[in-house]
C-alpha positions in Angstrom: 131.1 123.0 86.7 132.1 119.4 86.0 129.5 117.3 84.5 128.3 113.3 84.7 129.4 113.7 80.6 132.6 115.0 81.1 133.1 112.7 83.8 131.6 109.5 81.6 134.3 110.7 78.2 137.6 110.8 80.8 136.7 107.5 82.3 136.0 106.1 79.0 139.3 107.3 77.2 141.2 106.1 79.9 140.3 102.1 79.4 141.5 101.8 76.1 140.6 99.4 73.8 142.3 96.2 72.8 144.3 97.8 70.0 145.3 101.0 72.3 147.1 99.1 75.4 150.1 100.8 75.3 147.8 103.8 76.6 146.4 101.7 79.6 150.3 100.9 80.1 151.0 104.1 80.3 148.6 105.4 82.2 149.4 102.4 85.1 152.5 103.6 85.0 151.4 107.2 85.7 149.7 105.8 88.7 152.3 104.1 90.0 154.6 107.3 89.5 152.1 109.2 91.3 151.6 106.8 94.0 155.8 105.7 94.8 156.2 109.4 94.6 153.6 109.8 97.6 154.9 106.7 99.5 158.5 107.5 99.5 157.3 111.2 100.8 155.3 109.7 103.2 157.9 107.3 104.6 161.0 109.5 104.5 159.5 112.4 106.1 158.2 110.1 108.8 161.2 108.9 109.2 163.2 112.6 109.7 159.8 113.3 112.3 160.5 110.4 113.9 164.0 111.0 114.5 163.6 114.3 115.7 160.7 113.8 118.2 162.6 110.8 119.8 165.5 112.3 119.9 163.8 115.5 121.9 161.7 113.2 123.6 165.3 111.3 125.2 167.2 114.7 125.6 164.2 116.6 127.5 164.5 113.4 129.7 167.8 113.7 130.7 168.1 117.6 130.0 166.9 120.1 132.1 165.2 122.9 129.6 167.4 126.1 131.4 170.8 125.6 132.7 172.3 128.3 134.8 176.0 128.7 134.6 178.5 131.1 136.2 180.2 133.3 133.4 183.5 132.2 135.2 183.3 128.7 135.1 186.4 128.2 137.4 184.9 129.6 140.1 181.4 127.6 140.8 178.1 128.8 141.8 178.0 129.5 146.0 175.2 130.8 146.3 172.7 128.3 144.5 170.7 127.9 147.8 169.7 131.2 147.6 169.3 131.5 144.1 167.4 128.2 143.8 164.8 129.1 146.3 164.5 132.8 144.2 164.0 130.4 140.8 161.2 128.4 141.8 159.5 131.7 141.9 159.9 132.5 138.4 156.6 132.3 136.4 156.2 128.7 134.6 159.3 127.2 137.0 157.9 123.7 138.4 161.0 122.5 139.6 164.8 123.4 140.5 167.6 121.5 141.2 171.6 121.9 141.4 174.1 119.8 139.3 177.8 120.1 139.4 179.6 118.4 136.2 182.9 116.3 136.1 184.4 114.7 133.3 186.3 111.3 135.3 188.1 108.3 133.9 186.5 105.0 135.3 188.2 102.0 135.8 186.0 98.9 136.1 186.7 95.5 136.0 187.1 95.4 131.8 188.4 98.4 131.5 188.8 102.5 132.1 186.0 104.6 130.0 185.9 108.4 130.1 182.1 109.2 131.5 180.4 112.0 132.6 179.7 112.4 136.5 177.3 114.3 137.3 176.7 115.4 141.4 172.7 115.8 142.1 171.0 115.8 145.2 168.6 113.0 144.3 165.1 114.7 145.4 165.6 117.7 143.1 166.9 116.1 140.4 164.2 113.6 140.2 162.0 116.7 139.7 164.3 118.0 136.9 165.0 114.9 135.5 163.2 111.3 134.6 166.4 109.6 133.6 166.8 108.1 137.5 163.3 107.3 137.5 164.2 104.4 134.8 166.0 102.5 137.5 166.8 98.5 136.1 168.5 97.5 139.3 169.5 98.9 142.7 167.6 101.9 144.4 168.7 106.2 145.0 168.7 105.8 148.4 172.1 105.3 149.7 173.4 107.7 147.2 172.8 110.1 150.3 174.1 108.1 153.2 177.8 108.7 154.8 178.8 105.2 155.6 181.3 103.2 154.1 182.0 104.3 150.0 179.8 106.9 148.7 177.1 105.6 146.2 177.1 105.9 142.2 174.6 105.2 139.6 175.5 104.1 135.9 173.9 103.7 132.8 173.1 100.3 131.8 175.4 100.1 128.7 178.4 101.8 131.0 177.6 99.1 133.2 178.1 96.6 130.4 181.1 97.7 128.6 183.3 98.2 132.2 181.7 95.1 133.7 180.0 96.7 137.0 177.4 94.8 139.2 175.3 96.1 141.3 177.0 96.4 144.6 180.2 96.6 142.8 183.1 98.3 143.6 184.7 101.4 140.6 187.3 104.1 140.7 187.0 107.4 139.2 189.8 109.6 138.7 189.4 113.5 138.4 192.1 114.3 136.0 192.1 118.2 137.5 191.5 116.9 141.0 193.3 118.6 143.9 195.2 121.8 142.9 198.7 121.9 144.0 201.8 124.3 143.9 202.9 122.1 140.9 199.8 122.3 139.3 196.2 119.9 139.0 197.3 116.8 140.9 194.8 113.8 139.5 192.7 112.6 142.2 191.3 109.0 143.0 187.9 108.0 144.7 186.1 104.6 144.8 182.9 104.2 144.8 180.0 101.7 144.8 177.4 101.0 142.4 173.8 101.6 144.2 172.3 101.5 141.2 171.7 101.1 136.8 169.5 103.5 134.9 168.3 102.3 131.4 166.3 105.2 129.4 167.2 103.5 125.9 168.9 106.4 124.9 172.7 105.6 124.1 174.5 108.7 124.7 172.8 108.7 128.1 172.9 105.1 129.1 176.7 105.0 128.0 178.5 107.7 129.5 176.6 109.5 132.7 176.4 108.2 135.9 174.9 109.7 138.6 176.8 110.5 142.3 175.8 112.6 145.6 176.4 116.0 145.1 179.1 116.0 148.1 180.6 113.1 147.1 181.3 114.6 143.7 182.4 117.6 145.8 185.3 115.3 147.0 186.5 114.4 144.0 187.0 117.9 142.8 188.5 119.3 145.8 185.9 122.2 145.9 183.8 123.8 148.6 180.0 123.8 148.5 179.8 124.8 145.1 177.9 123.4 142.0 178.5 124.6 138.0 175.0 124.8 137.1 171.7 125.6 138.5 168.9 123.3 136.3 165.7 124.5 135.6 162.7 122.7 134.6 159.1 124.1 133.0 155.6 123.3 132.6 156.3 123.7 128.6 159.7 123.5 126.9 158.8 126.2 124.5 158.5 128.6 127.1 162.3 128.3 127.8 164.0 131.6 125.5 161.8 133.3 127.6 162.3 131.4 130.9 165.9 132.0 130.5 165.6 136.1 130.7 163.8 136.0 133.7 165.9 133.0 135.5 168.8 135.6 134.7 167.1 139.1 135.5 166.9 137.1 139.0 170.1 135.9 139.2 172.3 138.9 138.4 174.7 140.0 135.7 177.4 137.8 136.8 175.5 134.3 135.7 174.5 133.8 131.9 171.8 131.0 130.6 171.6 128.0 127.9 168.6 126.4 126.9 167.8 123.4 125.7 167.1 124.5 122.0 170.4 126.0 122.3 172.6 123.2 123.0 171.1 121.1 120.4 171.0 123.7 118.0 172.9 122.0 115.4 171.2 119.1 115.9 167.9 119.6 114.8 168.9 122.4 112.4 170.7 119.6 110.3 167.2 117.4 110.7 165.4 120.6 109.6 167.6 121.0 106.8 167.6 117.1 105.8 163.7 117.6 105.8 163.3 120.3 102.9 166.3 118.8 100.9 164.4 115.2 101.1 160.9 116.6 100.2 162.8 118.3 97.1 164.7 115.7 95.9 162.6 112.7 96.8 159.4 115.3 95.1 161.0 114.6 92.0 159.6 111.2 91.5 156.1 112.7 91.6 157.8 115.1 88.8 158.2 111.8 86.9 154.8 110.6 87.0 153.3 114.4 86.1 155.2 113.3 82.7 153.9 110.0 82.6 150.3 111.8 83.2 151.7 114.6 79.7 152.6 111.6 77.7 149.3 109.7 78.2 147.2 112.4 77.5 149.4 113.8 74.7 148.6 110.1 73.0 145.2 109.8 73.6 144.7 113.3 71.7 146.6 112.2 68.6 144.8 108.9 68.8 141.0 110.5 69.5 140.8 113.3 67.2 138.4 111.9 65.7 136.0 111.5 68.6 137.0 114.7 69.6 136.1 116.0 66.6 132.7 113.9 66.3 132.0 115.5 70.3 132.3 118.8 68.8 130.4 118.3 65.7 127.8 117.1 68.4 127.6 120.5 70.4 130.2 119.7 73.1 131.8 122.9 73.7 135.4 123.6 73.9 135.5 124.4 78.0 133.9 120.7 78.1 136.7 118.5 75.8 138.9 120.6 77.5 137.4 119.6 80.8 137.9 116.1 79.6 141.5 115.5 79.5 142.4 117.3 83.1 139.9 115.1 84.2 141.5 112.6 83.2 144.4 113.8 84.4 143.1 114.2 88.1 141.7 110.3 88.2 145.4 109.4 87.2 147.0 111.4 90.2 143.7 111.0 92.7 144.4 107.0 92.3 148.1 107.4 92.5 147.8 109.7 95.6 145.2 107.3 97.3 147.1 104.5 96.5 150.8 105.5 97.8 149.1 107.3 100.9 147.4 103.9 101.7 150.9 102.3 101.5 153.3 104.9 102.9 151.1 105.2 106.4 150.0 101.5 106.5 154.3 100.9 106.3 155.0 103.6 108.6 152.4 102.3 111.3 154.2 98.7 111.6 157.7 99.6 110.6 157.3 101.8 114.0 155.0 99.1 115.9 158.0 95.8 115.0 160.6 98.3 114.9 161.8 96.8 112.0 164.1 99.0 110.8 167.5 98.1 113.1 170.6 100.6 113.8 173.4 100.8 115.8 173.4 102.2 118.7 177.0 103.9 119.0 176.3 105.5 115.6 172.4 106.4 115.7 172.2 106.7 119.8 168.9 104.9 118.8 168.3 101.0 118.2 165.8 101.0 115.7 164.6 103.7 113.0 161.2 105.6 114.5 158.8 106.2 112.1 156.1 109.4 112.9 154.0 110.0 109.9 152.6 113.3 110.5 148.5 113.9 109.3 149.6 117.5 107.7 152.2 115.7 105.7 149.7 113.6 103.9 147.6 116.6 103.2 149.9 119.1 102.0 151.5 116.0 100.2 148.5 114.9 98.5 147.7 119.0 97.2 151.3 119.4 95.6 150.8 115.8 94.1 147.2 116.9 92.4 148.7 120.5 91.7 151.8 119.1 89.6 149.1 116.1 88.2 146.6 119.1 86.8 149.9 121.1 85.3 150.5 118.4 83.3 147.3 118.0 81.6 147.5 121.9 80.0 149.1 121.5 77.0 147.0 118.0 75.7 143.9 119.6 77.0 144.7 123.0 75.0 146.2 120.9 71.3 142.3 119.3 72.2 140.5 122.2 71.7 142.8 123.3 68.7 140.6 120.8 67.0 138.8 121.6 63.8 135.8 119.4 63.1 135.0 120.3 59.9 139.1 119.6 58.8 139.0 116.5 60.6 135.6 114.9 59.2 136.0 116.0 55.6 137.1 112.9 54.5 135.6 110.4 56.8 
């Protein structure tokens, strides 16, 4: 048990006297050892959270969270009609919608960009999908009407790099159009732009666009056929699961990817980044736990003699020892408070001013998010304490090594 005198000696023998400053030095720069430690652990952990809950958040947007494919890709799905209406009886299903994929050149008025087209009917996949919903000009509803050019949507930054308007006039060319006795033939449609979709998120907002999913038919040549069936849940958790039902429905000749799955490498490299940044950042803290051995290691060379006076008093060995990790624990408690303090007061306006900036076409993100998690600054704050306390074994131990009676003799 910790007493008011062991408490009253640590305090003490930290404020040093005039003629033992380079102790106080020392033992500020413990603290602030402690403390950048804590912040930069704070902050760069934020940092990887931040990254990979935005980057979820923006691909569970535009994602569905089960895709159904046919395991012959060449052939197409025929019977989604059937199969959707089977899905949306799945446990945990809330909504269903086809999609058929085409990779197209598009050649606007400042140039030809390789996109990704994606045929929807616009009902379901505003159930699937909140990307559409994020309209910045122009409206969904003649994306279903047969007069005049079919209707296309684009992402905002497409939009900008080709030079579309609203209302606008674009080719696409299917590279593997029509299929001919000579082989794919390219084929060419126009289009016009009914609308532009900004969700912020680069990847999406510079290469999809969105088209009826007959018009997109007509590009490709085919029948009524889509490539994937998309499949959206109450929880995105529940999808490994999901998927084995969504295929014990479908039949043998169909196979599954989740969205954990194709982003797999993704967050395993943030996962990755995370431990190998707690480790190598955690060695700061490492550097102020030495700071915290090398002021303690001085003030017991420096005290013996009021160590030895306590002793000759009746202070017992459990309390000098008691001293010096307490003194000790005030150096990293301060620390900890101080670079906690920091590291979440920086994290909440770096995140509120985004004032971190990036690029876009590198980061698919325009500003760094910061997400400072609560658990981090707990579990944080423990190992910081736990490597503060290790430090103070060996001083506290030479402390009680002391021998009064050798000490006083000839005083």
């Amino acid at each position: 048990m910790i007493g008011a005198f062991e408490l009253f000696v640590a305090g003490r023998y930290l404020r040093a006297r005039r003629k033992e400053k380079v102790i106080s030095v020392i033992t500020v720069i413990s603290v602030i050892g402690v403390a950048a430690g804590v912040m930069a652990l704070i902050i760069a952990l934020a940092v990887n959270s931040g990254f990979q809950e935005t980057l979820q958040r923006n691909m569970l947007a535009a994602t569905a969270h089960v895709n159904i494919l046919d395991k012959d890709p060449g052939l197409g799905i025929a019977d989604w009609r059937s199969l959707i209406q089977k899905f949306r009886k799945v446990p945990h299903v809330v909504a269903v919608s086809p999609a058929l994929y085409d990779n197209v050149l598009l050649t606007g008025p400042r140039g030809i960009k390789e996109i990704t087209l994606k045929g929807i009917d616009p009902r379901d996949e505003l159930a699937t999908s909140s990307t559409l919903r994020k309209l910045k000009a122009g409206t969904l509803a003649d994306l279903r009407s047969d007069a005049g050019l079919p209707g296309i949507v684009v992402g905002s930054k497409l939009a900008l790099d080709t030079g579309l308007l609203l209302n606008s006039t674009v080719k696409l060319l299917d590279p593997e159009g029509r299929l001919t006795p000579y082989g794919p033939q390219p084929h060419t449609q126009f289009f016009r732009v009914n609308g532009i979709f900004e969700t912020n998120f680069y990847d999406v907002d510079d290469k999809w666009a969105y088209a009826s999913l007959g018009s997109v038919q007509k590009l490709r040549s085919l029948g009524d056929v889509v490539n994937t069936i998309e499949v959206r849940l109450d929880d995105p958790n529940r999808a490994p699961q999901a998927a084995i039902d969504l295929l014990r429905v479908a039949g043998k000749e169909y196979t599954s990817i989740t969205w954990e799955e194709q982003n797999a490498q993704l967050f395993h490299a943030l996962k990755l980044e995370r431990v190998v940044t707690a480790i190598t950042i955690g060695l700061i803290v490492l550097v102020g736990a030495l700071n915290i051995f090398i002021t303690l290691t001085m003030i017991v060379l420096t005290k013996y003699k009021d160590v030895a006076v306590l002793m000759s008093m009746g202070a017992r060995r459990k309390q000098i020892r008691r001293i010096f990790v307490l003194q000790g624990a005030m150096i990293g408690a301060v620390g900890i408070a101080i670079g906690l303090a920091i590291g979440y007061t920086f994290c909440y306006f770096a995140e509120a001013y985004r004032l971190v900036p990036l690029d876009e076409s590198v980061y698919a993100l325009s500003y760094v998010p910061f997400d400072p998690k609560p658990w981090d600054g707990v579990w944080i704050s423990g190992v910081a304490l736990a490597i503060s306390l290790l430090a103070t074994i060996y001083p506290a131990r030479n402390a009680t090594r002391i021998t009064p009676v050798e000490v006083l003799r000839y005083e």
